[in-house]
C-alpha positions as CSV (number, residue, x, y, z in Angstrom):
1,X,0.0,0.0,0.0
2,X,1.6,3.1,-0.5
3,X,1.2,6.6,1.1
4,X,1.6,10.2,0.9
5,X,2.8,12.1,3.6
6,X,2.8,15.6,4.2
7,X,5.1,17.8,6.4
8,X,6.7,21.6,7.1
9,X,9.9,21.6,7.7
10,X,10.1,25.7,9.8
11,X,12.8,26.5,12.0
12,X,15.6,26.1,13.2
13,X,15.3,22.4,11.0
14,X,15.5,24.5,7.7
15,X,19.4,24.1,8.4
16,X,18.9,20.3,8.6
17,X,20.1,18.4,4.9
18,X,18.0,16.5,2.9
19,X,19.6,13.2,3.9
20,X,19.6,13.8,7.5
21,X,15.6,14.3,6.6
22,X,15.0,11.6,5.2
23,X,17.4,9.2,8.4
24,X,14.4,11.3,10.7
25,X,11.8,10.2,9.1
26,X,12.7,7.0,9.0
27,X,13.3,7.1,12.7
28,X,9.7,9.2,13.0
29,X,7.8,6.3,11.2
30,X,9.3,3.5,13.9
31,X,8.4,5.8,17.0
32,X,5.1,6.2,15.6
33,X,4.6,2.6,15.0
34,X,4.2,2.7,11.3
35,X,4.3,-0.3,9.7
36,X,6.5,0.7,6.8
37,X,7.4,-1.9,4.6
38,X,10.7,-2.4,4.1
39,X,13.1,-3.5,1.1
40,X,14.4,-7.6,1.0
41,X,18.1,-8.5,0.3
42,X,20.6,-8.0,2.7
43,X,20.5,-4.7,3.8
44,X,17.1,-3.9,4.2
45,X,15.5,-0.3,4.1
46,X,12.2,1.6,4.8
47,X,11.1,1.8,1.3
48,X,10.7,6.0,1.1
49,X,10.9,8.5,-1.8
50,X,10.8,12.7,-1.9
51,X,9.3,14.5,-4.3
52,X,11.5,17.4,-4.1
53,X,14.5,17.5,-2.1
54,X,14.6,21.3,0.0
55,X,17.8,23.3,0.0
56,X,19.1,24.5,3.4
57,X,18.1,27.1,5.1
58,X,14.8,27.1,3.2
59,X,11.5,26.5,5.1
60,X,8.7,24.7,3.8
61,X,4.7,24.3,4.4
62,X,4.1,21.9,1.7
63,X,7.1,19.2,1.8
64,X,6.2,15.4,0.3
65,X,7.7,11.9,1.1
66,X,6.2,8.5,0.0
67,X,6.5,5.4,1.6
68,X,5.1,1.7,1.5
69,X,3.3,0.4,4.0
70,X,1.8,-3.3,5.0
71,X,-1.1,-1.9,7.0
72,X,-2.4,1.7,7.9
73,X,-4.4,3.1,10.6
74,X,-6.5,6.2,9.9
75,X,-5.5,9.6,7.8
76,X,-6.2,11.6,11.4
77,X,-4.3,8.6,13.2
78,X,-1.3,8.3,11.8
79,X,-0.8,12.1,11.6
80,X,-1.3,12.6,15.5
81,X,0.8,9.7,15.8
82,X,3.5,11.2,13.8
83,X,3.0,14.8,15.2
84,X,3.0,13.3,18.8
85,X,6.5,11.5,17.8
86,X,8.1,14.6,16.0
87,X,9.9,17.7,16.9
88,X,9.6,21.4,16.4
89,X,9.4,22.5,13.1
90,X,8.4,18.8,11.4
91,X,4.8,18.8,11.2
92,X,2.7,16.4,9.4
93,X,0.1,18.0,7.8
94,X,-1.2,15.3,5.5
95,X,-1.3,11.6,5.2
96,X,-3.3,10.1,2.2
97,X,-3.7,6.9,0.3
98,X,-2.2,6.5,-3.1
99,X,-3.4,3.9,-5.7
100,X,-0.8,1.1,-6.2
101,X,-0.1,2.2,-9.7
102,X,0.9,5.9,-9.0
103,X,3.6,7.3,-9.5
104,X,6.3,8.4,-7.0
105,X,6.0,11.9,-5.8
106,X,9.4,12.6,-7.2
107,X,8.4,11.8,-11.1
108,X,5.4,13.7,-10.5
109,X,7.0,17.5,-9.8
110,X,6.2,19.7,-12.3
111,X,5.9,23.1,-10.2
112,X,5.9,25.2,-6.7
113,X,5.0,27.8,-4.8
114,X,7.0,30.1,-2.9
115,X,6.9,33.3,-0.5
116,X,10.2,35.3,-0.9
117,X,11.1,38.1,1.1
118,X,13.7,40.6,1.3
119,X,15.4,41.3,4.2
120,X,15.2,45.0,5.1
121,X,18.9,45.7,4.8
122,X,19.4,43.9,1.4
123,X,16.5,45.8,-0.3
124,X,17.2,47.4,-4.2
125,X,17.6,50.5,-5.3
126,X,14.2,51.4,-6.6
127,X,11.5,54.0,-5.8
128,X,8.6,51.8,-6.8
129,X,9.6,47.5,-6.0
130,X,6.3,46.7,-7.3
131,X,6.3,48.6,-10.6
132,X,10.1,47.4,-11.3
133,X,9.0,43.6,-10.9
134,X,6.1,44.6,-13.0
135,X,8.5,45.6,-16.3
136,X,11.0,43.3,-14.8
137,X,8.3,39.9,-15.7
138,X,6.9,42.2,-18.7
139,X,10.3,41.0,-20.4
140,X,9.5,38.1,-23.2
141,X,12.5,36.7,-22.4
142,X,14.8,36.4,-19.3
143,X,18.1,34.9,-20.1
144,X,20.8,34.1,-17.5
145,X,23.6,32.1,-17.4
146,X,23.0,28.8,-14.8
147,X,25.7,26.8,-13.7
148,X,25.1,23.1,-12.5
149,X,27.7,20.8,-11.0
150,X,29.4,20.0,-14.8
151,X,28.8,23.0,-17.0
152,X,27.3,26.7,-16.9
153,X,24.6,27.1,-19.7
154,X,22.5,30.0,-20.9
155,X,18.5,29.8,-20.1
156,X,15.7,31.7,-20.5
157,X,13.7,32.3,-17.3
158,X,10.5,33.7,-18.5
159,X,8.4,30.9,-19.7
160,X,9.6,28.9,-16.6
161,X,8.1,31.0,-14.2
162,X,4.2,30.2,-14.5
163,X,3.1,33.1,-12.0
164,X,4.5,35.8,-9.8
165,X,3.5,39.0,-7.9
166,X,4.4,40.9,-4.7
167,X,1.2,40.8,-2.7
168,X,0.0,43.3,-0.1
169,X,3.0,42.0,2.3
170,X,5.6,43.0,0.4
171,X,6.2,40.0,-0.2
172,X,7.7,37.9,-3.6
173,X,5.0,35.0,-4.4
174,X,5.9,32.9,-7.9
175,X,4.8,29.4,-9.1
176,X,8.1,28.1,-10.3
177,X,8.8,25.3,-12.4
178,X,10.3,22.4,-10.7
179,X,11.4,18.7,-11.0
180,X,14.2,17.0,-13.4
181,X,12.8,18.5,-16.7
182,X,13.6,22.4,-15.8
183,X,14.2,23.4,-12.1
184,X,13.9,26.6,-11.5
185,X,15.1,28.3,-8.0
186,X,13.8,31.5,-6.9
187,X,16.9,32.8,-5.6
188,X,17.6,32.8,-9.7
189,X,14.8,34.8,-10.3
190,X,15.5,37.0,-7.7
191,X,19.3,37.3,-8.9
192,X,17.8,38.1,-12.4
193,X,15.7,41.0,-11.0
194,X,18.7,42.6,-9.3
195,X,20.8,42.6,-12.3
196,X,17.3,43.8,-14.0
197,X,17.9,46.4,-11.6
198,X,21.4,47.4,-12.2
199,X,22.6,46.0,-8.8
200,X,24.1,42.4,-6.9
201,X,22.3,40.6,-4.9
202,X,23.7,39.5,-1.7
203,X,23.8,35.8,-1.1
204,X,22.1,36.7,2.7
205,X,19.2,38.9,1.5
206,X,16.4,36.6,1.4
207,X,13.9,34.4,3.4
208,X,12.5,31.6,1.6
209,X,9.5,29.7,2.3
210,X,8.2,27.0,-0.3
211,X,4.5,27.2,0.2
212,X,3.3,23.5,-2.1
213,X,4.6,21.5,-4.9
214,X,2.3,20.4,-7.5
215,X,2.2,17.6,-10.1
216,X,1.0,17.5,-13.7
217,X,-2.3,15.6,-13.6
218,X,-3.5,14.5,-16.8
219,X,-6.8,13.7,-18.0
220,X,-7.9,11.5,-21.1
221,X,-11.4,10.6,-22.9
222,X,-11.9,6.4,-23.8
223,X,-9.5,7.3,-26.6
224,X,-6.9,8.2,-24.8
225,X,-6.6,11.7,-26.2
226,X,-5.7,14.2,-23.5
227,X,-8.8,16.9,-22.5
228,X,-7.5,18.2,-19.3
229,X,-4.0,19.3,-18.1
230,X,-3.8,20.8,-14.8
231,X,-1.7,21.2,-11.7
232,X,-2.5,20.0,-8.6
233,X,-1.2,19.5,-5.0
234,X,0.6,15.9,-4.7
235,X,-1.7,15.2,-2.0
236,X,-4.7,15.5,-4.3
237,X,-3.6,12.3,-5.9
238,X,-4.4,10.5,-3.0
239,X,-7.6,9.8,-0.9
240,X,-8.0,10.4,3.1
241,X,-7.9,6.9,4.8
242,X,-11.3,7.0,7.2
């Protein structure tokens, strides 16, 4: 049987990697008497997959992991048992029943949400912030240079960022695309909009929250042409376990 969990990740546990994550939750699930399935051969493990592994020092309201399990108690169950076993800033949020043919969580990433905000000493040089992001996104295209771990290429931002606004906060909200096709970070869009600008951005100037990550569900009539594409939160996928 496999299951979706949801979880924030706030705090001081933003500065917690992705692999010492996923050791926690592995520890989480046996203090909450999960009965996670595990792998054979002769090292077994808690079979467990992320959709989208979080950088450090981001937080998170909308973080995924999937795991097998033999039996499950109740949606509400399992996430007091979880919350009752966890620490300050890990919550479960969500805890939902996948069909056996889904896909993983990590396939499925095709975009997320995000709340950026500037720091007040790090803020540009510009009368109006709201009318500069304005012209800044008015741009057709929005090429910069994006280095990975073997080579630096040249992409165009633009049509990888599906939405974005500053709302009545102050704050930076943009649906991003995200997952193995095109990942893009928002510290990369907020880079582009300094240099937009005609300043640097410092590498300390913002706070980062990722607010849900969404996969592409697709919809097709008897046959088998597609009539609906949408995005949707990865716990929609799944059905709350009465």
């Amino acid at each position: 049987m496999k299951i979706r969990i949801k979880f924030t990740k706030t705090g001081s546990i933003r500065y917690i990697g992705h692999l010492d994550v996923m050791r926690y939750f592995q520890k989480l699930n046996r203090r909450a008497n999960i009965d996670v399935k595990y792998s054979a051969g002769f090292s077994p493990h808690q079979i467990m997959s992320f959709a989208a592994p979080l950088g450090v020092g981001l937080e998170s309201l909308g973080e995924y992991v999937d795991i097998e399990v033999n039996s499950t108690m109740s949606s509400k169950e399992a996430i007091d048992a979880l919350n009752a076993a966890s620490v300050d800033g890990i919550q479960v949020t969500g805890y939902v029943k996948l069909e056996d043919t889904a896909a993983n969580a990590m396939s499925l990433v095709a975009a997320a949400d995000y709340k950026v905000s500037i720091k007040e000493n790090y803020l540009p040089n510009t009368n109006d912030i709201k009318a500069a992001f304005n012209e800044f996104l008015a741009q057709k295209s929005i090429v910069v240079e994006k280095a990975s771990k073997k080579s630096v290429r040249e992409v165009d931002l633009r049509p990888l960022i599906y939405d974005a606004y500053i709302d009545e906060n102050g704050d930076f909200f943009m649906k991003l695309s995200t997952g193995s096709v095109e990942n893009l970070k928002p510290e990369l869009v907020m880079e582009a909009f300094y240099k937009h600008l005609g300043c640097e951005m410092s590498e300390f100037a913002l706070n980062i929250c990722r607010l849900e990550v969404y996969g592409l569900n697709i919809e097709k009539d008897s046959n088998g042409e597609i009539i609906k594409e949408e995005l949707i939160p990865l716990e929609k996928f799944g059905e709350i376990i009465e």
